[in-house]
N, C-alpha and C positions, 0 to 999 in steps of 0.2 A: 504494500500500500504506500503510494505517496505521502513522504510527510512535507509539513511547510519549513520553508526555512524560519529562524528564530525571529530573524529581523520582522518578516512576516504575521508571527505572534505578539510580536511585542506593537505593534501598527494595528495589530487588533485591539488590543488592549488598553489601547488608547492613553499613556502616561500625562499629554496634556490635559486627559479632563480629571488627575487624581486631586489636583489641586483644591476644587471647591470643598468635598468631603473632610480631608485632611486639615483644611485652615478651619471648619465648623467642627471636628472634633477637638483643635487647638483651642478655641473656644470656648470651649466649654470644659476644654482642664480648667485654664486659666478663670473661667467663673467658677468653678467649683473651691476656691481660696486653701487650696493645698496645696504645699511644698511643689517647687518643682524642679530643684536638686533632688530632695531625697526621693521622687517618684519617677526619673529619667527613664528606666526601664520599660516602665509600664507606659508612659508617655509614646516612647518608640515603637513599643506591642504595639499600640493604638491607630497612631499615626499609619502605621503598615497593614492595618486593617481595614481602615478607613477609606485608604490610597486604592496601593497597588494589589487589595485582595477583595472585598466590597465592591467598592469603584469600577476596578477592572472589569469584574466579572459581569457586573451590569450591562459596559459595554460589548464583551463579546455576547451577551442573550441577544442583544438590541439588534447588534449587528448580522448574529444568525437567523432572527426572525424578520428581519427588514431586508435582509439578501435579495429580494425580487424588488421594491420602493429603488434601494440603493442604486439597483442597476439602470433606473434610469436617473435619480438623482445625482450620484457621483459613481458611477461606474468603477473607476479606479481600486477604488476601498475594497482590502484583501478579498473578502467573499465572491462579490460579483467580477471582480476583475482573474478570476480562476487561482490566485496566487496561495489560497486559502484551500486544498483540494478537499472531495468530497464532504463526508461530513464532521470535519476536524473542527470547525467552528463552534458546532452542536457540540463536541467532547470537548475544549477548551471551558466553553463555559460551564459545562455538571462540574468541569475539575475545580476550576477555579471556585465554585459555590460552595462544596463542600470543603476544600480547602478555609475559604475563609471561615465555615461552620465549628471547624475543628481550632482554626486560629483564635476565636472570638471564645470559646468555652472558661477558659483560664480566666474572665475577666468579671465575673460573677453575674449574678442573674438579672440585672437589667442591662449591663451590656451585652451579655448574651442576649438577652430579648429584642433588645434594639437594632443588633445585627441580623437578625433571624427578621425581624417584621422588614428590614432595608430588602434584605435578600429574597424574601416573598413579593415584595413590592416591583424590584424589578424585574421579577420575574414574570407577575401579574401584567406589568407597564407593556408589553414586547409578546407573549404567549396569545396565539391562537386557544378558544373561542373567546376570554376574557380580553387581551387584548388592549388596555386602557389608551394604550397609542391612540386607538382610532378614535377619543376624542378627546379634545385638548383641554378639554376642564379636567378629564378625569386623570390622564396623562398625567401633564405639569404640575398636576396638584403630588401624585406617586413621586415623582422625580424631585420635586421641591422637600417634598417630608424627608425623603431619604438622604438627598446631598447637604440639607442644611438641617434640620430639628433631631433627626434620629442620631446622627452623627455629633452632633452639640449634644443633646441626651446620654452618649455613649462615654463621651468624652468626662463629663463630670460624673460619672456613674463609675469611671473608673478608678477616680482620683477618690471618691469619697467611699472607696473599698465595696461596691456593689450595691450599694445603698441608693435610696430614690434622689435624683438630684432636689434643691429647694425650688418654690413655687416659679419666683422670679425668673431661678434658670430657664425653666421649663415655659413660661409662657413668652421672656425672648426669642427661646428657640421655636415656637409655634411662628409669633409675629415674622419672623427671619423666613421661614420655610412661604410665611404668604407670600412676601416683599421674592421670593426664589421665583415663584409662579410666573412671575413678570419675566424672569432671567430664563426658565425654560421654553416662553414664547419665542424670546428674541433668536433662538435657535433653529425657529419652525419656518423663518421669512428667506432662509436659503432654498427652501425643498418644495416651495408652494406647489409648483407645476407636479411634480411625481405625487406629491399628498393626494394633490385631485384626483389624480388617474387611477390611484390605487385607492382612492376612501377611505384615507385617512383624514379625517374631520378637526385638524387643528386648528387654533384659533383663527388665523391667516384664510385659512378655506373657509370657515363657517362663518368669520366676521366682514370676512376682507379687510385689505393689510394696512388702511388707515383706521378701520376701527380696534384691531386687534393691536397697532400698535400703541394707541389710546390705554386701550388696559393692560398690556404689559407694562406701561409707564406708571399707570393706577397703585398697580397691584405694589411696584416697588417704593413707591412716594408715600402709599399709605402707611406701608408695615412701617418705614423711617421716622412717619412722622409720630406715630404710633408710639413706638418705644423711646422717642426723644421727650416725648410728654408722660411715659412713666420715669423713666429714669428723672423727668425734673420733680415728680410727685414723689420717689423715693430719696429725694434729698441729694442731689449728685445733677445740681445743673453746668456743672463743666462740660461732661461728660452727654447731656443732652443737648446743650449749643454746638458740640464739635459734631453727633450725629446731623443735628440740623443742617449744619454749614454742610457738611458732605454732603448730604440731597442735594441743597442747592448748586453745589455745583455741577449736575446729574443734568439739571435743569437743559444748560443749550445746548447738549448731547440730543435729549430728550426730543427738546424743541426742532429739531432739525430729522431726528428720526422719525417723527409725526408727519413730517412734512415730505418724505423723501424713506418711507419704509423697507421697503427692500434692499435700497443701495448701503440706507444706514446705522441697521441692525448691528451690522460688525461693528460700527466706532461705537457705540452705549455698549458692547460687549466688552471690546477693549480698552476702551477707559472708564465709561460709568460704572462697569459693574467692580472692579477695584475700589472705588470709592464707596459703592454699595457695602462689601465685604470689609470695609476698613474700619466702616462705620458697626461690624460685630463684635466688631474686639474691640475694640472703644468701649461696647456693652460692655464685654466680659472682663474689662480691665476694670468699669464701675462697679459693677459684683460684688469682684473682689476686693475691692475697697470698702466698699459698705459691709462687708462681712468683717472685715479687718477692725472697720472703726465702732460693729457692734459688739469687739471681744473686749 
């Protein structure tokens, strides 16, 4: 049987998209107000669970069950472009699932839980007859919980020795995973044309791409403003004017993506949503100060 070359697996696996997962598990040590000399180990478990074993895996399901979408959206991408042979696609991602099932055990039972509901979730997102790709409410909302709240979830879940993270964490990382929703649209304004033909019902299709770039914009402006006005209600308005000010600069990314949708999805991807993401750890660094200053 043909195998893929490595390089080929690791293109599957897609390393730029481990980032988002990774910085919302980082996140969520860091709110979780523990040590993070003495907890380095476990930080790195994490981080590698988050990434390159989680993450990944998602994306080789995605890409095994989109293999037919793909091939007319971007052909090249290992699957449809044959580089990927038979059904190695299919077996990379059961490996990588259970892999990461086995990785995530040791980190006690809500991170084990949070990895187990991530991993059902993309599996749900991408699997014939559920399916959730095929609408993008249901979709981006999968993809949003899993890259950003389950992953912040995990992350303080580990640090505070398997215990339930506090309210606060937990309902930044919900706000975060909406304000995500917005950042999983902006992904959907490259593929319109294949969406259509193949009935895939995301936002872009079912709204059309000035109205759906409307709420992708929504969805991340809310969540921002959202937890800039808790964090000033929890006593910590540093920390909620620098959330604010990061919106605002979102803003004539924003404004220009509204106007010009499809060309401009990639720049709010590549600058706004950094400023989105910069504005979590801003959160997580008030946390832990608030946790600091009520010992």
């Amino acid at each position: 049987m043909q195998r893929p070359e490595l390089s080929t697996v690791a293109e599957l696996l897609k390393p730029i998209t481990w980032f988002p997962p990774m910085w919302a598990f980082s996140c969520g040590v860091v709110s979780s107000g523990k040590s993070l000399t003495e907890n380095w180990v476990l930080i790195v478990w994490g981080v590698l669970l988050a990434g390159p074993l989680v993450c990944a895996s998602s994306q080789a399901v995605n890409d095994w069950f989109d293999r037919h979408v793909d091939a007319i959206n971007e052909p090249n991408r290992p699957i449809p472009s044959g580089r990927m042979p038979g059904r190695w696609g299919f077996y990379i991602a059961v490996l990588w699932t259970l892999l990461s099932i086995f990785w995530a055990w040791p980190l006690g039972p809500w991170g084990f839980a949070a990895t187990a509901l991530g991993l059902l979730l993309s599996w749900a997102y991408s699997t014939p007859p559920i399916r959730l790709k095929n609408n993008g409410w249901w979709g981006n909302s999968a993809c949003a919980l899993s890259y950003e709240g389950l992953a912040w979830v995990t992350g303080a879940a580990v640090m505070l020795g398997g215990e339930m993270p506090s309210e606060k964490a937990i309902v930044l990382a919900l706000l975060y995973s909406f304000g995500a929703h917005g950042i999983m649209t902006l992904n959907d304004f490259k593929a319109v044309e294949g969406d259509a033909q193949m009935g895939v019902r995301s936002l872009p299709v079912q709204l059309g791409v000035t109205k759906a770039a409307f709420t992708a914009c929504g969805f991340m402006l809310f969540a921002q403003w959202a937890v800039a006005i808790l964090l000033l209600e929890w006593g910590s308005p540093n920390s909620a004017l620098a959330v604010l000010l990061l919106s605002v600069c979102q803003l004539p990314l924003m404004l220009r993506f509204i106007q010009n949708p499809v060309e401009k999805a990639l720049s709010v991807s590549a600058f706004g949503v950094p400023l989105f993401v910069s504005g979590m750890m801003v959160s997580a660094w008030s946390l832990r100060g608030l946790q600091e200053a009520a010992l």
